[in-house]
C-alpha positions in Angstrom: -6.5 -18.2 11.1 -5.6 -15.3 9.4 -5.3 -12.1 11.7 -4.5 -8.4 11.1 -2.1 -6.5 14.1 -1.2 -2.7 13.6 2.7 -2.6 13.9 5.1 0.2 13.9 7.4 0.3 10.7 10.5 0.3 12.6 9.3 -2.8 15.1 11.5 -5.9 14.2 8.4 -8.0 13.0 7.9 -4.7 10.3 11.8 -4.3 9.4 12.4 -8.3 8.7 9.0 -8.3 6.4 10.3 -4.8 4.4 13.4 -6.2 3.7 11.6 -8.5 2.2 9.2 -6.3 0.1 12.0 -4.8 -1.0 14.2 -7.7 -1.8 11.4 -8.9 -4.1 10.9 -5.8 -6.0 14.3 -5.2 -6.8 14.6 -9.3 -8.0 11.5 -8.8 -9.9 11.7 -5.2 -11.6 11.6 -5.9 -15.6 14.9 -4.6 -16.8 13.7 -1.7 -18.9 12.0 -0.1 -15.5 15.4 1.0 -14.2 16.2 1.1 -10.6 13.9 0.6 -7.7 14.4 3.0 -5.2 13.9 1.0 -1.4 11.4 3.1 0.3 12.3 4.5 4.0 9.4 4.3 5.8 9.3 7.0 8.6 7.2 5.2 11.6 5.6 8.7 12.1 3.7 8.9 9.0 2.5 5.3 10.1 0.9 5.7 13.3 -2.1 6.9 13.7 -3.8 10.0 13.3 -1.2 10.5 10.2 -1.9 6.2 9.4 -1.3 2.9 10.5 1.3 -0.3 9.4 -0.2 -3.6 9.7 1.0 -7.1 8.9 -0.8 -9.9 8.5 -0.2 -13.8 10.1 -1.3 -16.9 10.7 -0.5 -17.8 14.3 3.6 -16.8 14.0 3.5 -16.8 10.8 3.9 -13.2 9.3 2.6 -13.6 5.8 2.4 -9.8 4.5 2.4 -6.2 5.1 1.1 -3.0 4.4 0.4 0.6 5.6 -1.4 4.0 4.8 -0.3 7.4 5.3 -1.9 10.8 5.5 -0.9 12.9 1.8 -2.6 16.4 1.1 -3.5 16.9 -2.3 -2.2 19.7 -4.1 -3.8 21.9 -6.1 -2.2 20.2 -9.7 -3.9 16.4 -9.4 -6.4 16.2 -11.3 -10.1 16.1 -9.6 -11.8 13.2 -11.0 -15.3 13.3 -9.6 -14.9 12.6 -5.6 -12.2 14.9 -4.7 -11.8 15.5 -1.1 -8.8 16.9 1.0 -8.0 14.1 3.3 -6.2 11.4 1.4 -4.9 7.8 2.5 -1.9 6.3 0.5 -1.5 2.7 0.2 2.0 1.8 0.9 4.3 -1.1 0.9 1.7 -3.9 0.0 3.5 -7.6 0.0 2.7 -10.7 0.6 5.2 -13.6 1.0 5.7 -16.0 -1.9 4.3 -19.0 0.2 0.9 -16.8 0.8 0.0 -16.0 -2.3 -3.0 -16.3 -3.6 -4.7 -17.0 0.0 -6.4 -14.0 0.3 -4.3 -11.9 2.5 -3.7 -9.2 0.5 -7.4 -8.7 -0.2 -7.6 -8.7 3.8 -4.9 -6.1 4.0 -6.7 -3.9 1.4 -10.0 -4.3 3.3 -8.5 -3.7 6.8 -6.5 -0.3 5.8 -9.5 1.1 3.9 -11.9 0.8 6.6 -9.0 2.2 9.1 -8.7 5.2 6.3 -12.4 5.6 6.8 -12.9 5.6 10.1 -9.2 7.9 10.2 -11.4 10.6 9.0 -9.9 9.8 5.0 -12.3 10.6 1.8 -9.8 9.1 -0.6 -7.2 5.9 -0.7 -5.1 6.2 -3.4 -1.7 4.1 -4.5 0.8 4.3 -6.7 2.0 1.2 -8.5 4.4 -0.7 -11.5 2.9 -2.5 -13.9 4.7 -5.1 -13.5 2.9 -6.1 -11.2 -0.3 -7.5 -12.7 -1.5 -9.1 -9.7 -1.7 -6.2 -7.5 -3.5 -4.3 -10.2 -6.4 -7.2 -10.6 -6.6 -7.0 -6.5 -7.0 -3.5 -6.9 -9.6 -3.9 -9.5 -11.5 -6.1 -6.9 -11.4 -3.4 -4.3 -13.4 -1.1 -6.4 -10.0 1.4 -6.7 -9.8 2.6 -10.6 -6.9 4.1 -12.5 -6.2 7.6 -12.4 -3.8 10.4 -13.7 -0.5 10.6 -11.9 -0.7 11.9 -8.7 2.6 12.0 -7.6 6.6 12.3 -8.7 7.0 8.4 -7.8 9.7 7.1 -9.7 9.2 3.2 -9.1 5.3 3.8 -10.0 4.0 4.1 -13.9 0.2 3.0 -12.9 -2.0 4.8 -10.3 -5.2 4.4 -8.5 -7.7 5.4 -6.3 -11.3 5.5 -4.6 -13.9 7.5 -2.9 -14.1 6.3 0.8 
């Protein structure tokens, strides 16, 4: 049975799995996308109030990961109809190879959006490549829509978001 536990990003259950994030985006990054810059999470901006870090697992089995943080919006992103000041970004979304396509991601999503919500958050928002065309069906699913560039991202060309 697949079960959802908060984590902190620098726990060794949270390292071993964002090593492997990044391992897969840098193996899978087309080669006109240039580098992909490994992301450092900082386990305060993943704890809550500021967010949360959850992985997912089946009995030992970690199977993915993902986290939101706190962002403020500044005053340059474009308002797009549900604007708000308080702002969760989806972060660090992966699910192992052998996982795929069992739902877990769509889980993760689900968990962290109600966590957002009930954090006090009127907007989840995420930055992504397109490259990854699976991730942006999933986020399709979720009811999150594309949106002008939010943020100076360099290992994102799409990006997304919702009213909560």
């Amino acid at each position: 049975m697949i079960e959802i536990l908060d984590v902190r990003t620098d726990s060794p259950i949270a390292v071993e799995i964002l090593g492997e994030y990044v391992s897969d985006r840098v193996s899978t990054r087309p080669v006109g996308a240039g580098n992909y810059r490994p992301p450092q999470p900082d386990p305060a901006r993943f704890i809550p109030p500021a967010g949360a870090f959850v992985i997912a697992r089946d009995g030992e089995e970690v199977l993915g990961c993902a986290g939101i943080r706190l962002i403020t919006p500044g005053p340059e992103w474009v308002d797009d109809g549900f604007g708000g000041s308080r702002w969760f970004e989806l972060k660090h979304l992966f699910t192992r190879r052998a996982a795929r396509g069992r739902g877990v991601a769509r889980r993760v999503v689900d968990h962290l959006t109600v966590v957002a919500r009930d954090l006090g958050g009127d907007r989840l928002v995420l930055d992504t490549h397109s490259s990854l065309a699976a991730a942006s069906g999933l986020y399709a699913r979720v009811g999150l829509r594309e949106l002008p560039r939010f943020n100076d991202n360099p290992n994102a060309d799409r990006w997304y978001g919702k009213a909560l």
